[in-house]
Structure formats: structure tokens, C-alpha cells
Residue frames as a rotation matrix with the C-alpha (Angstrom) as fourth column:
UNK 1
-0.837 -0.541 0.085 82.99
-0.531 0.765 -0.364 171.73
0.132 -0.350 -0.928 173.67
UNK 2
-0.146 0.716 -0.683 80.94
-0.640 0.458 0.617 168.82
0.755 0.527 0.391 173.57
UNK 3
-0.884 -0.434 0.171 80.23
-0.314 0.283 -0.906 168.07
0.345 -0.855 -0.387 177.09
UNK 4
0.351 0.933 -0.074 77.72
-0.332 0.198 0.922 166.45
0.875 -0.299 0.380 179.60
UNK 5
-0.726 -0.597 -0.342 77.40
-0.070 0.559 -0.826 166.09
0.684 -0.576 -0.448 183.03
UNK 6
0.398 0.884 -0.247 75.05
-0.383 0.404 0.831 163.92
0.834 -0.236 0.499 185.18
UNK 7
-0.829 -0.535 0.164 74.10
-0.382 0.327 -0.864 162.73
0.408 -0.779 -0.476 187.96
UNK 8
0.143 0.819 -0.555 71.98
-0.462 0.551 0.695 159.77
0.875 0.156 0.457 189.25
UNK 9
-0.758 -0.274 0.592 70.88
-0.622 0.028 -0.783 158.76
0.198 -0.961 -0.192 192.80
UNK 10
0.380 0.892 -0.245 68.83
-0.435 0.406 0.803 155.76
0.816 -0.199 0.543 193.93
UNK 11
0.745 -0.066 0.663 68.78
-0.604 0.353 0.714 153.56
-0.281 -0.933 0.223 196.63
UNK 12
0.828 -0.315 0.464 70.77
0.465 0.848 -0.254 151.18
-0.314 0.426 0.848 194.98
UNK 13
0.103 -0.831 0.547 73.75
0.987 0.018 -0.158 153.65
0.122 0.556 0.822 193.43
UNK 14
0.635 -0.069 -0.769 75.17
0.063 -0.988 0.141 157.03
-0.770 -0.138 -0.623 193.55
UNK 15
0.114 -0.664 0.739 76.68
0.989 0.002 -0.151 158.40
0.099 0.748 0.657 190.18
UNK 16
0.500 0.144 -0.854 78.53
-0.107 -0.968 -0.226 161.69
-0.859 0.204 -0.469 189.23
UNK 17
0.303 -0.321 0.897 79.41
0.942 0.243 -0.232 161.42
-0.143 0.915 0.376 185.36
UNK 18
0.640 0.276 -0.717 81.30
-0.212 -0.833 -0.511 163.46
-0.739 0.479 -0.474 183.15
UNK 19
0.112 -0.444 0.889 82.09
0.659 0.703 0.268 163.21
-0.744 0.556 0.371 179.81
UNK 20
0.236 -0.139 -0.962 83.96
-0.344 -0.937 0.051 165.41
-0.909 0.319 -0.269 177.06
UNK 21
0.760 0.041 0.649 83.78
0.426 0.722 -0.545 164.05
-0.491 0.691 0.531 173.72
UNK 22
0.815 -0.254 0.522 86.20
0.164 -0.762 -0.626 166.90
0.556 0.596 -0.579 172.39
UNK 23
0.366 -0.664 0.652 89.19
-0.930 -0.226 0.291 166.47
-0.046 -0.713 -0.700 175.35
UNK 24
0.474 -0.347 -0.809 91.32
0.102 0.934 -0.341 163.60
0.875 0.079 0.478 175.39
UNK 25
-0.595 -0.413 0.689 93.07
-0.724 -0.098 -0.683 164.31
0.349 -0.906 -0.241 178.88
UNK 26
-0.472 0.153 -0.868 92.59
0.487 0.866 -0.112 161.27
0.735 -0.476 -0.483 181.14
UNK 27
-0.209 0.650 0.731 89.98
-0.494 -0.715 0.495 161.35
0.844 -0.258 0.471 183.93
UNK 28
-0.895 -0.330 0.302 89.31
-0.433 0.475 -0.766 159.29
0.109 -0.816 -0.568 187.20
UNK 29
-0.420 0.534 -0.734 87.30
-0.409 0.610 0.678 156.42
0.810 0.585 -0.038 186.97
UNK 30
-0.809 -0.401 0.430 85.98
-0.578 0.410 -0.705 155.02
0.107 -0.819 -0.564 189.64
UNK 31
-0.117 0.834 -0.540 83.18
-0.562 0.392 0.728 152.39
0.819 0.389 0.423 189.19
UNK 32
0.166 -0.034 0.986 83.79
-0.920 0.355 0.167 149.86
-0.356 -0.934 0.028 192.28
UNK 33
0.802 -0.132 0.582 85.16
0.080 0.990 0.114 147.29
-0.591 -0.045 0.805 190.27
UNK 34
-0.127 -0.923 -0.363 88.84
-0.127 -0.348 0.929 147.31
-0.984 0.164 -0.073 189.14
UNK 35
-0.584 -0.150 0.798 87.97
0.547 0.654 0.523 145.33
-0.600 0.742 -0.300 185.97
UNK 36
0.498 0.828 0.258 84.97
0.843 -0.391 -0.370 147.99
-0.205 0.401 -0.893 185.07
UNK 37
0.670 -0.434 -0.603 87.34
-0.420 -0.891 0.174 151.02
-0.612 0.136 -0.779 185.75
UNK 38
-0.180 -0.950 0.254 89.86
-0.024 0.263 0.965 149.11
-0.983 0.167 -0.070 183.21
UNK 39
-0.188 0.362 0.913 87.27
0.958 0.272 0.089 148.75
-0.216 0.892 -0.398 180.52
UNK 40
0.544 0.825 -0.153 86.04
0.796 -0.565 -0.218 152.11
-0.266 -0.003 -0.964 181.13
UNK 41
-0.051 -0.919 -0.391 90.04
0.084 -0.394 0.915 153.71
-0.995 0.014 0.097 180.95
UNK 42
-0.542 -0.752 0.374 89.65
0.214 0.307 0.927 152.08
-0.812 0.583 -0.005 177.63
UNK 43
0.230 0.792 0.565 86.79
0.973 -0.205 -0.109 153.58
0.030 0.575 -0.818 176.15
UNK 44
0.941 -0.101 -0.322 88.37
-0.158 -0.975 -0.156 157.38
-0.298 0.198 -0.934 176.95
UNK 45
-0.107 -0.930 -0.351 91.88
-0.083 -0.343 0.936 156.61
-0.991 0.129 -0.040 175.71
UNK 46
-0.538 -0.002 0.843 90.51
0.644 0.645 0.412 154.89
-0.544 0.764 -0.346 172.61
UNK 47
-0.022 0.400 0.916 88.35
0.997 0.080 -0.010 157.16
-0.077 0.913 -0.400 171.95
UNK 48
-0.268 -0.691 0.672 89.35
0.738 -0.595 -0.318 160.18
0.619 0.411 0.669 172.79
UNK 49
0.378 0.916 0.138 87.47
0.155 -0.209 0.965 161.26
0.913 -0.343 -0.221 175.44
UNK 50
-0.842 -0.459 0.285 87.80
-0.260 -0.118 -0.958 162.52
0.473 -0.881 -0.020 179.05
UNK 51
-0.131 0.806 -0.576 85.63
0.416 0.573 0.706 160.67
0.900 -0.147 -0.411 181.39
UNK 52
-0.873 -0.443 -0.205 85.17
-0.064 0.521 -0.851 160.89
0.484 -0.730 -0.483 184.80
UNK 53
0.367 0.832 -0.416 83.02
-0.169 0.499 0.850 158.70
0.915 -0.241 0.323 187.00
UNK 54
-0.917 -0.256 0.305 82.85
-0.365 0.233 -0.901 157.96
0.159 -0.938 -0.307 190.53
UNK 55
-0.150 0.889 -0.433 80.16
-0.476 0.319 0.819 155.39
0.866 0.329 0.376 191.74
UNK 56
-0.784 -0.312 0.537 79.31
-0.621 0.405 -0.671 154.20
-0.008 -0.859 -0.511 194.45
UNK 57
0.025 0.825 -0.564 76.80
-0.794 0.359 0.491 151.21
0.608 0.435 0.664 194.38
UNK 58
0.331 -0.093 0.939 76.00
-0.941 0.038 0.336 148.32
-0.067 -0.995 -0.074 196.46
UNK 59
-0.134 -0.627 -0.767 78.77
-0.690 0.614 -0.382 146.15
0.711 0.478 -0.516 195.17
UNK 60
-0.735 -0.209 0.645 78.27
-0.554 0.733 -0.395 143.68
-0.390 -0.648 -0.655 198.38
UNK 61
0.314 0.937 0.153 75.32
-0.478 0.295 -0.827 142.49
-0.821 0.186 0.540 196.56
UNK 62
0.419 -0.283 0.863 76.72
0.831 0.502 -0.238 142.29
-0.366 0.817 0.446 192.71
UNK 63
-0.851 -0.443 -0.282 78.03
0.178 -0.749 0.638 144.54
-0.493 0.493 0.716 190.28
UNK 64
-0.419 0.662 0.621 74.47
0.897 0.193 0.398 144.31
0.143 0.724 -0.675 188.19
UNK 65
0.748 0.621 -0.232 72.98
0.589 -0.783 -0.200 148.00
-0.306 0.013 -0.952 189.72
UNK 66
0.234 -0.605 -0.761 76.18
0.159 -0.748 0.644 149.50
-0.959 -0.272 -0.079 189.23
UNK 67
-0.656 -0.471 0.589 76.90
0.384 0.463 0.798 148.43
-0.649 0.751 -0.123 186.23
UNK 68
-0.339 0.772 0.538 73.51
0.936 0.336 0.107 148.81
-0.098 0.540 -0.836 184.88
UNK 69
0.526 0.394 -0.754 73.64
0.802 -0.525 0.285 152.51
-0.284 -0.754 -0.592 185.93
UNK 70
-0.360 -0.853 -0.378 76.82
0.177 -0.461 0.870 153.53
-0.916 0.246 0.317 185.00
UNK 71
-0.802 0.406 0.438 75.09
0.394 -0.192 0.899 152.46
0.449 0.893 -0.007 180.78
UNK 72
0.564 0.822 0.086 72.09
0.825 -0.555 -0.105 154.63
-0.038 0.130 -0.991 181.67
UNK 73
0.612 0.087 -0.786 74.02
0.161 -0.987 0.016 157.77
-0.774 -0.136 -0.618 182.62
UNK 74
-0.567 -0.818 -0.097 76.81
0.113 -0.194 0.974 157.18
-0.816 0.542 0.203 180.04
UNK 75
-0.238 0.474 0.848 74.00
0.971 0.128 0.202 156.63
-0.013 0.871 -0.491 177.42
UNK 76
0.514 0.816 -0.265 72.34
0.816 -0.560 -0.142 159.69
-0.264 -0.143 -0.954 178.99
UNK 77
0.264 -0.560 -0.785 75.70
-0.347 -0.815 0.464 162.16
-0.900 0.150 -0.409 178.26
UNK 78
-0.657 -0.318 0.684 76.38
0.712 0.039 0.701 160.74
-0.249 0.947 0.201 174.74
UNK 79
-0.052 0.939 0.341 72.50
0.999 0.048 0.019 161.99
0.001 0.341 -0.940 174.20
UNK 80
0.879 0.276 -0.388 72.93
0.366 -0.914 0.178 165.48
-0.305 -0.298 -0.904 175.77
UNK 81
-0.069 -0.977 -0.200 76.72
0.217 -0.210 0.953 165.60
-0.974 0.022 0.226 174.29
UNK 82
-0.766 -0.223 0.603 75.61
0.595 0.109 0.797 165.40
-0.243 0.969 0.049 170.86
UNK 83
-0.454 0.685 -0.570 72.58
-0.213 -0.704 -0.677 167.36
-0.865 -0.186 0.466 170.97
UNK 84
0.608 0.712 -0.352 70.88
-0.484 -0.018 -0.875 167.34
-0.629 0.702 0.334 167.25
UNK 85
0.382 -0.698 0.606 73.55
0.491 0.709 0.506 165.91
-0.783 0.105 0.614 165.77
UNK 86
0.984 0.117 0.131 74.35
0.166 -0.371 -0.914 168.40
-0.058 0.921 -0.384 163.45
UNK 87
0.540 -0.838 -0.081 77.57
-0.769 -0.452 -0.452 168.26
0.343 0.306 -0.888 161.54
UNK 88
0.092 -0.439 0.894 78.13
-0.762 0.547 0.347 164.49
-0.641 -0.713 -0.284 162.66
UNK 89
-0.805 -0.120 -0.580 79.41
-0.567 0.440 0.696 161.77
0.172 0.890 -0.422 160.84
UNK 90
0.065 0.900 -0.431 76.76
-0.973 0.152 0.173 159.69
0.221 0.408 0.886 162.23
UNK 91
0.962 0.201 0.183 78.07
-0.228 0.964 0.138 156.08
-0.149 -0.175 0.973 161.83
UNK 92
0.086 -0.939 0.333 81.05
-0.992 -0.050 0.115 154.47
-0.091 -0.340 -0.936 163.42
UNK 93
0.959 0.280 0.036 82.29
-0.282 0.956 0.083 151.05
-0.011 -0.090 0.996 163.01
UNK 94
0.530 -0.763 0.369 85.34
-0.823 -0.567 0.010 149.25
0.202 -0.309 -0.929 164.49
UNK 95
0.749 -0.105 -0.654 87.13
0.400 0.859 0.320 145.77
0.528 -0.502 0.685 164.18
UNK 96
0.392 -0.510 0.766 89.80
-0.906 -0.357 0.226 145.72
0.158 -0.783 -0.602 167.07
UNK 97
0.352 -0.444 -0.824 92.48
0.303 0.887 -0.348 142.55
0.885 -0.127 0.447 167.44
UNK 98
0.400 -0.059 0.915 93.49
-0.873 -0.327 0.361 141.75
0.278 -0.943 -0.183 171.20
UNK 99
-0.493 -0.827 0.271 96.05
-0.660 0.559 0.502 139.34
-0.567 0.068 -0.821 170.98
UNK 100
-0.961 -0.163 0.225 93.70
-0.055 0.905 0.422 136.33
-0.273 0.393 -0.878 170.21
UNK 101
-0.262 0.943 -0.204 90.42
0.605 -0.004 -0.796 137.94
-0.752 -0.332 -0.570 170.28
UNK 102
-0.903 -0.298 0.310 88.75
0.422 -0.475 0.772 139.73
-0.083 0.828 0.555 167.34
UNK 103
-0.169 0.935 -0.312 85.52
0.674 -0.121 -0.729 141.89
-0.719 -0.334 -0.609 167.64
UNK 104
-0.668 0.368 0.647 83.59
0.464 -0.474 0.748 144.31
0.582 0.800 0.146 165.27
UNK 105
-0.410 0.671 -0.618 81.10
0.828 -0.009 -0.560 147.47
-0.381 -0.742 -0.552 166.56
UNK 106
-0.695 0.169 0.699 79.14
0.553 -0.494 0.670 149.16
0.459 0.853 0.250 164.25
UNK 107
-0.534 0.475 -0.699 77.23
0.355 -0.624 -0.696 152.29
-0.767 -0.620 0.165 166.02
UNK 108
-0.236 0.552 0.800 74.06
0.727 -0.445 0.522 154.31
0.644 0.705 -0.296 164.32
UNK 109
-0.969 -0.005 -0.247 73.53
0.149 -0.808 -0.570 157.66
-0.197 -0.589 0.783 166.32
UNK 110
-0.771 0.625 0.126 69.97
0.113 -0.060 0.992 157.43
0.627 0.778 -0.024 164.65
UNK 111
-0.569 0.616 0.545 68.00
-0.821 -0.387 -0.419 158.45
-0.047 -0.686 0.726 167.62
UNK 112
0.271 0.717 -0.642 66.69
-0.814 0.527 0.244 154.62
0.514 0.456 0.726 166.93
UNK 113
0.117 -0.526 0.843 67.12
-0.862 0.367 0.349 152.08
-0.493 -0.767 -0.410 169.78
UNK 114
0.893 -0.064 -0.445 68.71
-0.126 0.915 -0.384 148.54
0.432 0.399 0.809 168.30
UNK 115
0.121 -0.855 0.504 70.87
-0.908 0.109 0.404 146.37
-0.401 -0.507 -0.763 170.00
UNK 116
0.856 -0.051 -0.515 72.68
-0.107 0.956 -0.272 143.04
0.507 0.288 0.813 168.70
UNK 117
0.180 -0.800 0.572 75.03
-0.824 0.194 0.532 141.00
-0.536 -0.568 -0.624 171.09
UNK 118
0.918 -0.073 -0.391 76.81
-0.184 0.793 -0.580 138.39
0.352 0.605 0.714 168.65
UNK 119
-0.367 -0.929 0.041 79.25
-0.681 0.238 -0.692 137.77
0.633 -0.282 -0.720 171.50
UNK 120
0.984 -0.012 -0.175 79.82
0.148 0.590 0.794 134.20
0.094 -0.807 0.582 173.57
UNK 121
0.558 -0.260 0.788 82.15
-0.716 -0.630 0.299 134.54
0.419 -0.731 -0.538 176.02
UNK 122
0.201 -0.083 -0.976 84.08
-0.113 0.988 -0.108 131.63
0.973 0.132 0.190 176.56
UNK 123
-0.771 -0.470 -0.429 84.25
0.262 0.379 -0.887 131.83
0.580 -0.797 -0.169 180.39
UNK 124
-0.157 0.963 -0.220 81.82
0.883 0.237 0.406 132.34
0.443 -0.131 -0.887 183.01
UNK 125
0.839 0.057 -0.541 83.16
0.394 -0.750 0.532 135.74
-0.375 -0.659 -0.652 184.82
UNK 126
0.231 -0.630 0.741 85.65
0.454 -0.604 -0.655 138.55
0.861 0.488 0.146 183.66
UNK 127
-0.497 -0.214 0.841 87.15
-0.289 -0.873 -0.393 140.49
0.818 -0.438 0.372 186.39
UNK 128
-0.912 0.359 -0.197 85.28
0.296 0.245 -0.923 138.78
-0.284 -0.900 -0.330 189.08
UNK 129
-0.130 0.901 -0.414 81.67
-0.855 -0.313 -0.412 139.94
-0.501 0.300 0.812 187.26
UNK 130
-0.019 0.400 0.916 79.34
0.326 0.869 -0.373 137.55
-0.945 0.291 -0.146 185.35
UNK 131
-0.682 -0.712 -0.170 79.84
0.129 -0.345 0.930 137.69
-0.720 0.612 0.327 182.07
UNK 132
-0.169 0.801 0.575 76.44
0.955 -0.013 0.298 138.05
0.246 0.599 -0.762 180.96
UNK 133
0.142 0.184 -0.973 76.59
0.713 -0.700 -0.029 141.57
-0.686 -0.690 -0.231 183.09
UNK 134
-0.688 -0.671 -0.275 78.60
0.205 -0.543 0.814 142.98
-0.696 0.504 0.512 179.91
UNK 135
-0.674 0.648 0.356 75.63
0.585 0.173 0.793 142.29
0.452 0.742 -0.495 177.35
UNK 136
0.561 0.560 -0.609 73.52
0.813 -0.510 0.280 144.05
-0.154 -0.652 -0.742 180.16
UNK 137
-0.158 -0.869 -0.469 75.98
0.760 -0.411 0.504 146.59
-0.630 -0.277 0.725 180.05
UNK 138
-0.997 -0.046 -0.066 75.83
-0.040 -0.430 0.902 147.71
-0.070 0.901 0.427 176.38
UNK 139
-0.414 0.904 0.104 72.23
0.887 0.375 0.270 146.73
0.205 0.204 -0.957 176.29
UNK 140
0.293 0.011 -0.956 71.64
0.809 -0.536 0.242 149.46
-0.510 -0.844 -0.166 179.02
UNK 141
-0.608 -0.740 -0.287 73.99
0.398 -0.597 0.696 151.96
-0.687 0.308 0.658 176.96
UNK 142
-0.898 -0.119 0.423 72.56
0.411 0.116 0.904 151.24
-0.157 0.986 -0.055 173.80
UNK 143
0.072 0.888 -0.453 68.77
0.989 -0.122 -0.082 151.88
-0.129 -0.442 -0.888 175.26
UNK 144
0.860 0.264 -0.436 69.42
0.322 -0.944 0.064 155.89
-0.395 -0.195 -0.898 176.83
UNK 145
-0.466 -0.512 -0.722 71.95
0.066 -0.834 0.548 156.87
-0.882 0.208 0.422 173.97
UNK 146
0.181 0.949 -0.260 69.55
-0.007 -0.263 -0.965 156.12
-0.984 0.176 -0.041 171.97
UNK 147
-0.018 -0.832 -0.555 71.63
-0.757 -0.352 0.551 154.13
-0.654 0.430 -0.623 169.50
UNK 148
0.969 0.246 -0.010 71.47
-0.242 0.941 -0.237 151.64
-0.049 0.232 0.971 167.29
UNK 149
0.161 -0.914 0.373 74.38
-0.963 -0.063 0.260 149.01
-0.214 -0.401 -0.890 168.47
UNK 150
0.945 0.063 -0.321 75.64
-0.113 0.984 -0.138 145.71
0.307 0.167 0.937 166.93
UNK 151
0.543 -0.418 0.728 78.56
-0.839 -0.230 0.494 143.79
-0.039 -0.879 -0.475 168.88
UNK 152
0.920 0.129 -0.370 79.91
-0.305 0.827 -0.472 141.09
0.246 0.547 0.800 167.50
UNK 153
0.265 -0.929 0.257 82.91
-0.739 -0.025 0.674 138.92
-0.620 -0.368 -0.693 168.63
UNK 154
0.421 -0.132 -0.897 84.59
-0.519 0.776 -0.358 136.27
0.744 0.617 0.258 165.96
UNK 155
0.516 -0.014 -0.856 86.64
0.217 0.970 0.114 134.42
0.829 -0.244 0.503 168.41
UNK 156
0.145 -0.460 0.876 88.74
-0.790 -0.587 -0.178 134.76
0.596 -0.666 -0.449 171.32
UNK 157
0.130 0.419 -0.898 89.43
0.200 0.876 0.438 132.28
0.971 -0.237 0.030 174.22
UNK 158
-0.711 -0.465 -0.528 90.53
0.655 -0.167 -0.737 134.38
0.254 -0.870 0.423 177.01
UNK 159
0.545 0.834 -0.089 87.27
0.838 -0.539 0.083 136.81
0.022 -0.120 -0.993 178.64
UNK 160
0.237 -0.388 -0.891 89.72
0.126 -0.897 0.424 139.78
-0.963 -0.212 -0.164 179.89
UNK 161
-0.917 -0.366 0.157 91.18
0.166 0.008 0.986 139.79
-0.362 0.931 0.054 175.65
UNK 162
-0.499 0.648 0.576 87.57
0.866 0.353 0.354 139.37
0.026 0.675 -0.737 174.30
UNK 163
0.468 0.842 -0.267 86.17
0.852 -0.511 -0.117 142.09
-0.235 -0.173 -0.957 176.19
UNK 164
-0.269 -0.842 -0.468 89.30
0.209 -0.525 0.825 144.36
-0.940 0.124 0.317 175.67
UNK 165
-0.731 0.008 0.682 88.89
0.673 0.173 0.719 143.76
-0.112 0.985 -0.132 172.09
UNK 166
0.151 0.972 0.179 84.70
0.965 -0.185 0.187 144.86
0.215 0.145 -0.966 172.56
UNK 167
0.283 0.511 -0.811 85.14
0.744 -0.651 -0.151 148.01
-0.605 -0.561 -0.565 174.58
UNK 168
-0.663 -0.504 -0.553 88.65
0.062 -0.773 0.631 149.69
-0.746 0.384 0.544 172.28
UNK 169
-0.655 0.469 0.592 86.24
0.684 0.036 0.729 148.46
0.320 0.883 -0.345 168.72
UNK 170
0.438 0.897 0.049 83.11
0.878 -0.439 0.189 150.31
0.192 -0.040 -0.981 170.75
UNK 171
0.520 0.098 -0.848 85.08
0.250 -0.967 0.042 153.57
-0.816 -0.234 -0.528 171.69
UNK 172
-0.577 -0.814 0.072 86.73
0.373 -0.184 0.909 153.58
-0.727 0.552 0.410 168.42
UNK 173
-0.634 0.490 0.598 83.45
0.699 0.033 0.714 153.41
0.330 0.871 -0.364 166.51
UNK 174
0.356 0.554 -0.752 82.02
0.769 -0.632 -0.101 156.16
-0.531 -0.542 -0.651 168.90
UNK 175
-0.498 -0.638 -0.588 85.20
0.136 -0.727 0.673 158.45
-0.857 0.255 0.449 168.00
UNK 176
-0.859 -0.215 -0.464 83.81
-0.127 -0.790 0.600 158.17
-0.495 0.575 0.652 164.37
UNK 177
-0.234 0.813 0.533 80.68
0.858 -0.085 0.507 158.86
0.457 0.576 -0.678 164.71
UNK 178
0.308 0.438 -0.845 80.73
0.715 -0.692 -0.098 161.60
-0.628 -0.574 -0.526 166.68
UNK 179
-0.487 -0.853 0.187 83.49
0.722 -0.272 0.636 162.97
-0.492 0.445 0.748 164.49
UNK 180
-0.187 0.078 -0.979 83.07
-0.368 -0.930 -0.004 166.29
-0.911 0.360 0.202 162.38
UNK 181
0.555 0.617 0.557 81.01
0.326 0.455 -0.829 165.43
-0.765 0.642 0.051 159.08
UNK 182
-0.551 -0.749 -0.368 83.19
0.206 -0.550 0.810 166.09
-0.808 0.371 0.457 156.23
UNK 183
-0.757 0.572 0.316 80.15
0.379 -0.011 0.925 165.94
0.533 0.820 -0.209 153.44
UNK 184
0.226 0.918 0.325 76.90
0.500 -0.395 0.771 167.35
0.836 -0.012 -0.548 156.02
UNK 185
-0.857 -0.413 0.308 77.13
-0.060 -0.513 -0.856 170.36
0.512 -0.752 0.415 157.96
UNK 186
-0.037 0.675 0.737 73.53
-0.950 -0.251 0.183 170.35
0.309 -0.693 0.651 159.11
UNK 187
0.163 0.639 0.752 71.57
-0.877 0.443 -0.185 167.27
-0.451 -0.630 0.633 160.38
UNK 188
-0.664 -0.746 0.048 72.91
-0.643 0.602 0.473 163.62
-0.381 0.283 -0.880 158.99
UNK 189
-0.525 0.537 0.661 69.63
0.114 0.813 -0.570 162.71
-0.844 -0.224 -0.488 157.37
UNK 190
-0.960 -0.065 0.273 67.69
0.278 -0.357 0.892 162.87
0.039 0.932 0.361 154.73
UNK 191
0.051 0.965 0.256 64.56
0.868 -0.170 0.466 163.73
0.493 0.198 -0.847 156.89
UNK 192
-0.505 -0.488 0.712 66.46
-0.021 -0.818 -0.575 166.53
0.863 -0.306 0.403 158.38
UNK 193
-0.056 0.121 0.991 66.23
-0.949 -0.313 -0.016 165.31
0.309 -0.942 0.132 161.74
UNK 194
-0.418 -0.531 -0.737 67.37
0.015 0.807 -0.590 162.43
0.908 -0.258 -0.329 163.86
């Protein structure tokens, strides 16, 4: 089983993560914002995964340490879930319709940090969060799994639809790349190592 579990204390947050890339059974979210645990539901049903998180952070302030926390440790159990990557497909990419919203998320496990956010938001807050918090989000993610991550919404006009759209495309394109390689059993490169 392809597991990982962390934990991360500062002054600012308390996390306990776990994450099974190889379990689909639902897990208990708990982020301190209803709208984060809704996005976050939708990244283990989509992709198959069992999460569970419990945070506690100092939401009277913002959502920006929690948040920003939560994508360090989640980055940090993709990293320790996948070990060498051997026998992965590698690269995952996902468009996702959400009624009126249409996104794309192409993932590179390549032990190479890149991020691209080619998403505007057409409102100023999702869920009671700022909607620049999400770009911070993935940014954050994309950093300590150590991934290369491009994001890209075509249109949308509703935030709660757009981001819907962003999170099922990003745990779909996780699912296949983590997936079982059907063509390389060792290391998915051609410098035999990642």
C-alpha cells in the first residue's frame, strides 16, 4: 500500500494527514473551512484515494496558514507515497466539465518543481476564502510534491463550479499518474531516476 502519514505543528496550525493512494474508502476531512473540506472530499472520491485530515489553524485570522499548510503536507505525502516512482505512469492530465465551467490539469511527477495558474476567477471569494488563496493553494502543493503542475480554466462564471471543475480535473490527473505503468516497470525515465 501506498501510504503516508504526517504531521505538522507551528504556531500558526496543527495538522495530522493521511493519505492512501491505493484505498478508495472515504476519510474525514476536516480543514476549518466547509468549502476546503468540500474541495478536499473531491480530490479523494475523484481520485481514488482515502484522505484524512484534521486541522486546526488560526482561521480567526484567514484561511491563508491553513490553507497554505494543508499544500505543504499533502505535497509532502504524495512525495513519501510514491517513493522512486518506480512502475508509475508518471503523467496525468484531466479536462473536467462542471456545469458551465471547464478546466484542464496536466501533472509531471518529475521530481521538477513547475507551476502554471491559467485560471481567473470570476468572483472575488469562493466559500467565504479569497480567491487568490486557491492559486496559493496549488502553488504550495505543487512546490513539496515536487511536481510539475499546469492549471488552466477555459471559462466558467460561477467560483464554487470553476473550482469544482479544478480540484475533480487535478485528482483525476493524479489518479493517472500515480497509476501502475503498463510499458515501465522500473523508474519512468530515461535517466533512470526522477
Amino acid at each position: 500500500m501506498r501510504s503516508s502519514k504526517i504531521s505538522r505543528k507551528t504556531s500558526e496550525t496543527d495538522i495530522q494527514l493521511f493519505l492512501n493512494l491505493d484505498d478508495c474508502s472515504r476519510g474525514q476531512i476536516s480543514s476549518g473551512s466547509g468549502f476546503l473540506d468540500h474541495m478536499l472530499n473531491l480530490f479523494q472520491v475523484h481520485g481514488g484515494f482515502h484522505l484524512d485530515l484534521t486541522c486546526k489553524g488560526d482561521t480567526e485570522v484567514d484561511m491563508h496558514h491553513s490553507m497554505e499548510d494543508i499544500a505543504i503536507v499533502l505535497g509532502q505525502a504524495l512525495v513519501e507515497c510514491l517513493g522512486d516512482k518506480k512502475g508509475i505512469e508518471r503523467y496525468g492530465f484531466y479536462f473536467v466539465p462542471m456545469d458551465e465551467a471547464l478546466s484542464r490539469v496536466c501533472i509531471d511527477f518529475s521530481n521538477r518543481i513547475g507551476f502554471v495558474w491559467n485560471v481567473k476567477l470570476p468572483a472575488a471569494t469562493a466559500g467565504g476564502i479569497e480567491a487568490s488563496m486557491f492559486e496559493h493553494f496549488f502553488k504550495s502543493l505543487c512546490e513539496n510534491a515536487r511536481m510539475n503542475l499546469h492549471v488552466e480554466l477555459f471559462y466558467g462564471n460561477d467560483n464554487h463550479h470553476c473550482l469544482e471543475s479544478i480540484f475533480k480535473a487535478f485528482a483525476r490527473a493524479v489518479a493517472m499518474a500515480v497509476a501502475p505503468s503498463r510499458n515501465v516497470k522500473g523508474v519512468p525515465s530515461s535517466k533512470g531516476v526522477l
